[in-house]
C-alpha positions, -999 to 999 in steps of 0.1 A, spaced: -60 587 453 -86 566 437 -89 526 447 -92 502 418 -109 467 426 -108 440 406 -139 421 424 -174 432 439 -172 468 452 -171 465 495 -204 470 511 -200 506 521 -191 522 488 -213 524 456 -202 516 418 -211 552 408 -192 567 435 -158 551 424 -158 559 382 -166 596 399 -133 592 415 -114 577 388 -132 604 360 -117 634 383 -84 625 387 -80 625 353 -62 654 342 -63 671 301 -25 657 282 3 681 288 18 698 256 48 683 243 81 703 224 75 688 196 36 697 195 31 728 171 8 757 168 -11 771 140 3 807 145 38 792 155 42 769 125 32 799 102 56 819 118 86 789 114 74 785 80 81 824 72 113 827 89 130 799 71 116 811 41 132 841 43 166 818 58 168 797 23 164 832 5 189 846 25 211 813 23 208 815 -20 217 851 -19 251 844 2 259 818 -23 253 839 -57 274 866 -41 301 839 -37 296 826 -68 299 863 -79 333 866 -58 349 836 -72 341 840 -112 355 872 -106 386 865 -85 394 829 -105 384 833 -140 398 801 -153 375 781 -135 348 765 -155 311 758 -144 295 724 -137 265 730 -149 275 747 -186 287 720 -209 320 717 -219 333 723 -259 332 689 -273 373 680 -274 366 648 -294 356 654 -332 320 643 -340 317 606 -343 309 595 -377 274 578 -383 267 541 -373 254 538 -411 285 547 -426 301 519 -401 274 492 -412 279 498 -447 318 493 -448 312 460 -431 292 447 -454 313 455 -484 339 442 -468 323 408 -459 311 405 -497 348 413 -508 357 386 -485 332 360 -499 340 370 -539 371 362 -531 368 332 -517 347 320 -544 375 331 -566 401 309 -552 372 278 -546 368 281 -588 405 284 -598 416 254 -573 384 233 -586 391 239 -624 
């Protein structure tokens, strides 16, 4: 085991000999789990590729199996036959208001004219 001083080195022992200590007992980092490999991360990457692939075929063939077995069910992702009839234009709406409004206004400048006179 190496010493470590925090002062002058003791008389008997040079500076060089102690980093030479201290560079030896230094060992190379262990590998962790979680570190990966070139070849080993290729290797993942293929096999759950070919998992997902797997997975998506299991769920067509489901899909399959239940269009088949339940056909009254409808799909989420086709859209569904409008039940409502087609709005009419906003156009259409604007222009009754205003006709409306400048019945409203004729009118009372009707009445204003027959009151006055």
């Amino acid at each position: 085991m190496s010493e470590h001083y925090l002062g002058s080195l003791p008389s008997g022992r040079a500076g060089d000999d102690a980093i030479m200590a201290d560079a030896r007992s230094v060992e190379p980092p262990r590998r962790r789990a979680t570190d990966k490999i070139a070849g080993d991360t290729r290797a993942l990457a293929r096999f759950e590729q070919g998992q997902l692939a797997r997975e998506f075929a299991d769920i067509e063939r489901a899909t399959a199996a239940l269009r088949l077995g339940e056909p009254g069910l409808q799909s989420w992702t086709e859209p569904a036959a409008p039940a409502a009839p087609k709005p009419r234009p906003l156009w259409l709406l604007i222009g009754i208001l205003w006709l409306s409004t400048a019945i409203v206004t004729a009118g009372a400048v009707a009445a204003i004219a027959v009151l006055a006179g």
